[in-house]
C-alpha positions as CSV (number, residue, x, y, z in Angstrom):
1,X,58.3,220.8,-98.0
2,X,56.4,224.2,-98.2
3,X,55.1,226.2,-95.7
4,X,51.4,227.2,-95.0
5,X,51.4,230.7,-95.0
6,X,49.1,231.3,-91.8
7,X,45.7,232.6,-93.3
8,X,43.7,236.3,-93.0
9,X,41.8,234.8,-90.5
10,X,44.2,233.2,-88.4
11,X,46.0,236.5,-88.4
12,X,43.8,238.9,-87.7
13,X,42.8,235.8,-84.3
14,X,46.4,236.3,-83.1
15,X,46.4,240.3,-83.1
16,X,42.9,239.9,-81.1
17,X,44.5,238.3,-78.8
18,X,47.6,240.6,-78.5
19,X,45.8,244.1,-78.4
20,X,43.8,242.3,-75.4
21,X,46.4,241.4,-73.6
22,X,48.2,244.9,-74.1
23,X,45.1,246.9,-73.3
24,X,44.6,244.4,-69.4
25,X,48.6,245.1,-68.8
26,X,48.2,249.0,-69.3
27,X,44.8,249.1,-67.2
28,X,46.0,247.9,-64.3
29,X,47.2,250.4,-62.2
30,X,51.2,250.8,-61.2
31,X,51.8,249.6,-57.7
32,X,53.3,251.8,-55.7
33,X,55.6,251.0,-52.7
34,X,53.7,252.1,-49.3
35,X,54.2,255.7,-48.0
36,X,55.0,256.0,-44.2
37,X,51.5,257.4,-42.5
38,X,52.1,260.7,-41.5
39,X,52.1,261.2,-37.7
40,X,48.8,263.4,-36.0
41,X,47.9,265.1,-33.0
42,X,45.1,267.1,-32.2
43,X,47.2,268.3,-28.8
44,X,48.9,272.2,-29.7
45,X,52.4,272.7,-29.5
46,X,53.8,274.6,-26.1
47,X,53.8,278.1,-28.1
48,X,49.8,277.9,-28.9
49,X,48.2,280.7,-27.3
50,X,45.2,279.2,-24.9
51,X,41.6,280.8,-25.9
52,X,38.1,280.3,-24.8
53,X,36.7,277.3,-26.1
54,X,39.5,275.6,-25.8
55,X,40.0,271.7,-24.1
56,X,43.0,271.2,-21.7
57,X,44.1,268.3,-19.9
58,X,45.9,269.6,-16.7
59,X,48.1,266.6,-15.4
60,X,49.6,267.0,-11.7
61,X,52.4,264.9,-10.8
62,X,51.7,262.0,-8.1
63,X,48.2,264.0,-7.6
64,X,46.3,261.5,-10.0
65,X,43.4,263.6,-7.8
66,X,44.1,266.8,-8.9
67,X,44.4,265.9,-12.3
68,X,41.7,266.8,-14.9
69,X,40.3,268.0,-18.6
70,X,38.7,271.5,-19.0
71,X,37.5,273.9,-20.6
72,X,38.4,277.3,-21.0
73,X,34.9,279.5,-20.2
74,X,34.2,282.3,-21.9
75,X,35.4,284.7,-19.2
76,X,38.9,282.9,-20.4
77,X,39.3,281.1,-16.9
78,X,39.5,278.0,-15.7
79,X,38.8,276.0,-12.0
80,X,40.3,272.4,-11.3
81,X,40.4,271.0,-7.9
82,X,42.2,273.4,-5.5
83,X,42.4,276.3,-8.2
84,X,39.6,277.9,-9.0
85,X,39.3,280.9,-11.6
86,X,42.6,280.7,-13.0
87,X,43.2,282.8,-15.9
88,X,44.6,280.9,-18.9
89,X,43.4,282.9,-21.6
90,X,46.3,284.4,-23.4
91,X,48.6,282.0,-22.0
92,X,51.1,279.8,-23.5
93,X,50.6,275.9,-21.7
94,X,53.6,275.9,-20.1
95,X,52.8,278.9,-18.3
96,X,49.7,278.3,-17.4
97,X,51.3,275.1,-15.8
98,X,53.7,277.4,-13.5
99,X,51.3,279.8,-12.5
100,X,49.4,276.8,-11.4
101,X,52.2,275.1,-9.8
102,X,52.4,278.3,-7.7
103,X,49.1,278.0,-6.1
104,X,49.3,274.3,-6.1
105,X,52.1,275.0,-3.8
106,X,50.2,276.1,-1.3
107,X,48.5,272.4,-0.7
108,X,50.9,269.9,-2.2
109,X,54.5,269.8,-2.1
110,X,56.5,270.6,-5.1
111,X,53.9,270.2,-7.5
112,X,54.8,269.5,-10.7
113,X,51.9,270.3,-13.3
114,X,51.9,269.7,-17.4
115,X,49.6,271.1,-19.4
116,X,48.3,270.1,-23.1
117,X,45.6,271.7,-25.2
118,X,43.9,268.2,-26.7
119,X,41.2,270.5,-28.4
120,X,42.0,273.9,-30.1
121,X,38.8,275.4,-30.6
122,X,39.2,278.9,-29.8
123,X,40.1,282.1,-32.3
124,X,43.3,281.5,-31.4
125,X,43.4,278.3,-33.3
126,X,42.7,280.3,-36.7
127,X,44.5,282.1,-39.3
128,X,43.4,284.9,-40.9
129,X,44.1,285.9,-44.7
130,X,42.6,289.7,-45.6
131,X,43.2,292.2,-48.1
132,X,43.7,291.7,-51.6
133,X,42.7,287.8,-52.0
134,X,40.0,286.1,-53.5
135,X,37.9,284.5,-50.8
136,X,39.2,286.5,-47.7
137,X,38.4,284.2,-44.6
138,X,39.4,282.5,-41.5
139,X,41.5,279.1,-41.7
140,X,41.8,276.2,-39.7
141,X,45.5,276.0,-38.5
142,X,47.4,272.3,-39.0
143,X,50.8,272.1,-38.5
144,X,53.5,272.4,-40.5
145,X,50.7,275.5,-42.4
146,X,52.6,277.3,-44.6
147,X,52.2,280.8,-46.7
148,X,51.5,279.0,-49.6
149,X,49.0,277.1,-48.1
150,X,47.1,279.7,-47.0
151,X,47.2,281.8,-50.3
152,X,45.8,278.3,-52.1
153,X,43.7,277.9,-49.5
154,X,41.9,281.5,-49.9
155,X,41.8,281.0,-53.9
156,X,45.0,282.9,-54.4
157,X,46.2,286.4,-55.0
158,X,43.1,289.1,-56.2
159,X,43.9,290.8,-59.1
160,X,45.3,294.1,-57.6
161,X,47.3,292.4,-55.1
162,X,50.6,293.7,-54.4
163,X,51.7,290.6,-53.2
164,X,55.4,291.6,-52.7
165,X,53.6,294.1,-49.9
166,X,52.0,290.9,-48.0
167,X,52.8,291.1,-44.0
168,X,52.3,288.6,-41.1
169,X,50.8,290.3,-37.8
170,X,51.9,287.6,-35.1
171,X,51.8,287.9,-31.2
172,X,55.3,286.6,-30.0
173,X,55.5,287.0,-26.1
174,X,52.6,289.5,-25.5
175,X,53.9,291.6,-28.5
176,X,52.8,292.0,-32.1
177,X,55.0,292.0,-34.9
178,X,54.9,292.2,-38.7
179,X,56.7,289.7,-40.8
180,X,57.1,291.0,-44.8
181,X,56.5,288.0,-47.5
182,X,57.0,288.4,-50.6
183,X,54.3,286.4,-52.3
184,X,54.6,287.7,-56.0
185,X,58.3,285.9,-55.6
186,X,57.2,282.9,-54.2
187,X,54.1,282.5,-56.3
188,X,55.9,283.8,-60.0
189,X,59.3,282.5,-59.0
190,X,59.4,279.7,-56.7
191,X,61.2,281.2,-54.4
192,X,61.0,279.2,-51.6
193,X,62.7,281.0,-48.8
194,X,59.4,283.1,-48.7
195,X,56.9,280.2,-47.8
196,X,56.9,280.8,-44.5
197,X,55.7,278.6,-41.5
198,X,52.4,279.7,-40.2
199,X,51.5,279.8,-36.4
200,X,48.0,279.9,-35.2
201,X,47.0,283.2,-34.4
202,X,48.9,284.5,-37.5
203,X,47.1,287.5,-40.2
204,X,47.9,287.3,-43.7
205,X,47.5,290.8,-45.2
206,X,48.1,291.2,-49.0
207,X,47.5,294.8,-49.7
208,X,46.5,296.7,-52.8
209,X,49.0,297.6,-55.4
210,X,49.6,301.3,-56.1
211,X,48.4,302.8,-59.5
């Protein structure tokens, strides 16, 4: 017995039907196994310089009383109960804390204090990019900030950048010091070792190349 040979028509059905199942599969989008949520805090690590404009909760050991939230004022000081005009401007959090202890000391007995910025809102929250940059500004700090963040942030490197040149001015301890980058490696080669963590406070100066 012969065959039908499957006609034009009934041919040209079946490939219908497979180009539209082919063209659903590759629409729908791949799924993905679920990335861990990355973990946030608005509080500032211990090395965050206090500013004005800054919140702080001030926590006193078994003196539910003399705990409280602040601000720092513009004349960088602070009052909670029992301590009033207490300079915190400039001031790690951890220092501020002992410096309060001290005159807590006075009232309560080996008072223990902790202190955490939950609001960074001062200048010292900011880094600064200058010099030879497209859009030279101020930045929001987030941890984990890096170099490279803060050049893509600013638009990158201006055209007569010596980025080789670039320098970090940070405040470590009361003191400023000058950290050299390398940019035009990191940037051109990839090299890595140059991306280098940010801290808030930090200035990023790229400056000119020499003709």
């Amino acid at each position: 017995m012969k065959m039908r040979r499957p006609s034009a028509q009934m041919l040209a059905g079946w490939l219908a039907v497979v180009f539209l199942l082919c063209g659903c599969a590759s629409s729908a989008p791949p799924v993905l196994p679920p990335t861990a949520k990355q973990a946030s805090t608005s509080a500032a690590s211990n090395d965050y310089i206090i500013g004005p404009g800054d919140i702080l909760k001030v926590f006193v050991w078994r003196n539910p009383e003399l705990s409280t939230e602040v601000p720092v004022r513009p004349d960088g000081k602070i009052s909670t109960p029992l301590v009033e005009d207490m300079v915190a401007v400039g001031k790690t959090s951890p220092q501020l804390a002992r410096d309060m202890e001290a005159v807590l000391g006075e009232y309560v007995r080996s008072p223990k204090v902790n202190i955490i910025v939950t609001t960074a809102a001062s200048a010292f929250s900011q880094v600064k990019v200058v010099g030879q940059v497209l859009k030279p500004q101020e930045l929001s700090y987030r941890e984990g900030m890096t170099v490279l963040d803060a050049v893509l942030a600013v638009g990158g490197l201006g055209q007569f950048a010596a980025g080789n040149r670039a320098q970090i001015t940070r405040v470590v301890n009361g003191k400023q010091t000058s950290i050299k980058v390398k940019l035009d490696n990191l940037i051109n080669d990839g090299d890595t070792s140059q991306n280098i963590p940010l801290k808030p406070g930090d200035i990023l100066f790229v400056p000119q190349s020499r003709f």
